[in-house]
C-alpha positions in Angstrom: 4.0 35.2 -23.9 5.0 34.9 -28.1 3.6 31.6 -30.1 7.0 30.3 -30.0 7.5 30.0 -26.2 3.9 29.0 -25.8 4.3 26.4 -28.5 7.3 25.0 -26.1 5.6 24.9 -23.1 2.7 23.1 -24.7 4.9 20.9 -25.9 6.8 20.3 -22.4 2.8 19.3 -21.1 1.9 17.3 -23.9 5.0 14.8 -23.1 5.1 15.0 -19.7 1.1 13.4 -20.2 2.9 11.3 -22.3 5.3 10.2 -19.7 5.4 6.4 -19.4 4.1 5.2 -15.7 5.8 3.4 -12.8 6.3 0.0 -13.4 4.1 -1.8 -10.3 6.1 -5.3 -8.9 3.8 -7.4 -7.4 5.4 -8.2 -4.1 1.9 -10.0 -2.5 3.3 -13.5 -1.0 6.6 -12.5 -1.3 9.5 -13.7 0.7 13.0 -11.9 0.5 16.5 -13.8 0.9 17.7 -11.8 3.3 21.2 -13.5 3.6 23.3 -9.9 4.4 22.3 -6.7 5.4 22.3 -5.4 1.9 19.2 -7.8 1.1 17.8 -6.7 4.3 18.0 -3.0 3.6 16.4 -3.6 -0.4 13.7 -5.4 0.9 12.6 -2.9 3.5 12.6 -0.5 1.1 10.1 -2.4 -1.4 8.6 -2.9 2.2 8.1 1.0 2.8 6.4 1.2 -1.4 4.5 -1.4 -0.2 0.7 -0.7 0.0 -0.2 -3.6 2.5 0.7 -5.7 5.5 4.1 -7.5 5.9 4.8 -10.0 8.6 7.8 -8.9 10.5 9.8 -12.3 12.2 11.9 -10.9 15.0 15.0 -12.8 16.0 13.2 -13.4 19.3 11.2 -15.4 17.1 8.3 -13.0 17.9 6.0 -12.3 14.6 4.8 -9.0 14.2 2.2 -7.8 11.3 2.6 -4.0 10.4 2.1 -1.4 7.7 5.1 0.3 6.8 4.6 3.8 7.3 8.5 4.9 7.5 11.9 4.1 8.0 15.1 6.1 9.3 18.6 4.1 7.3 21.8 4.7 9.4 25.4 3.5 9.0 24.5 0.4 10.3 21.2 -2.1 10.7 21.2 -1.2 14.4 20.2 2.3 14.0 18.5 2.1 11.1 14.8 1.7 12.5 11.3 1.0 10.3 8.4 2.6 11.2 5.1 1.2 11.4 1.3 0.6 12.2 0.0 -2.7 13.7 -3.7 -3.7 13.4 -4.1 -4.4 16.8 -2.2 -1.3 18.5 -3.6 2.6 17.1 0.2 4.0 17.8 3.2 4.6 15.7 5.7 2.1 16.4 9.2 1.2 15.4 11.9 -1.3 15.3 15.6 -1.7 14.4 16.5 -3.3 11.2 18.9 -5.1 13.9 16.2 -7.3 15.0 14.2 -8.5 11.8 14.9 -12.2 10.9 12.5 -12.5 8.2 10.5 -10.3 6.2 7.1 -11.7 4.6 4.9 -9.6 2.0 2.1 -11.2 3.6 -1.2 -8.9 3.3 -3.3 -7.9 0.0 -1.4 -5.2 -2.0 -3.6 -2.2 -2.6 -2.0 -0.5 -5.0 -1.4 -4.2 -7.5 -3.4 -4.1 -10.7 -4.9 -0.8 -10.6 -4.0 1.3 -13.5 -4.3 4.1 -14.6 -5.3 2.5 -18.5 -7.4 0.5 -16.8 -9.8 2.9 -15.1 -9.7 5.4 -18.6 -10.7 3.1 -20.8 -14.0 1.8 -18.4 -14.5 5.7 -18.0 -14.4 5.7 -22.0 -17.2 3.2 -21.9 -19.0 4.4 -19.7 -19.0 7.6 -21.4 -19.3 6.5 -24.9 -22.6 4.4 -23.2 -24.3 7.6 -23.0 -23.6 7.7 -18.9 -23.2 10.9 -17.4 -21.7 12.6 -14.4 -18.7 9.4 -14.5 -16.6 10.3 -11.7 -13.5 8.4 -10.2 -14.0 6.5 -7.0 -12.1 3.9 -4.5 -12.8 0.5 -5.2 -14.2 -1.3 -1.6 -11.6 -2.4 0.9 -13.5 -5.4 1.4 
């Protein structure tokens, strides 16, 4: 490899490391207009990036709390189906888009307030403390 293409790809990695992050939208209490299917459709997919529980209201009037795992988008909100997890049942289950009512952002989101920044600058600390073998680990899930 010459200096000069090696010089470009360092370059290439240098700004991808660079690369500005993914904007996080903190959903947590949220709940969605959903006044047409269009609202309906955007707000299952912020459902599926969502890392916690949503309450599902069925127009049966039944409530249903799920993880969003999936979803399949057809022509139409009748077979387009979300996928999903319940806490109380361990199998995969799924629902028509048909059928929702309401869509609440209702359980603790995960994934809100934990940056990247965040974590390097305590492992800069840390490190600058004198602290050795720093390694990256999950924060509790309560």
């Amino acid at each position: 490899m010459t200096a000069e293409v090696m010089k470009y790809t360092l370059a290439q990695v240098e700004a991808l490391e660079l690369a500005p992050g993914f904007e996080h939208q903190n959903l947590e209490g949220w709940v969605p207009d959903l006044a047409g299917d269009d609202d309906l459709r955007q707000a299952l997919e912020k459902a599926f990036d969502y890392r916690g529980d949503v309450t599902l209201t069925l127009k049966s009037g039944e409530k249903v709390e799920a993880y969003i795992f999936n979803r399949t988008t057809g022509s139409t909100l009748a077979n387009s189906l979300v996928h999903y997890f319940t806490p109380s049942a361990p199998e995969k289950r799924k629902l028509s888009y048909a059928e929702i009512a309401r869509l609440e952002f209702s359980g603790k989101d995960r994934a809100a307030g934990k940056h990247w920044e965040a974590w390097v600058k305590a492992y800069n600390e840390r490190k600058a403390a004198g602290e050795k073998n720093i390694g990256l680990a999950p924060d509790a899930l309560e």
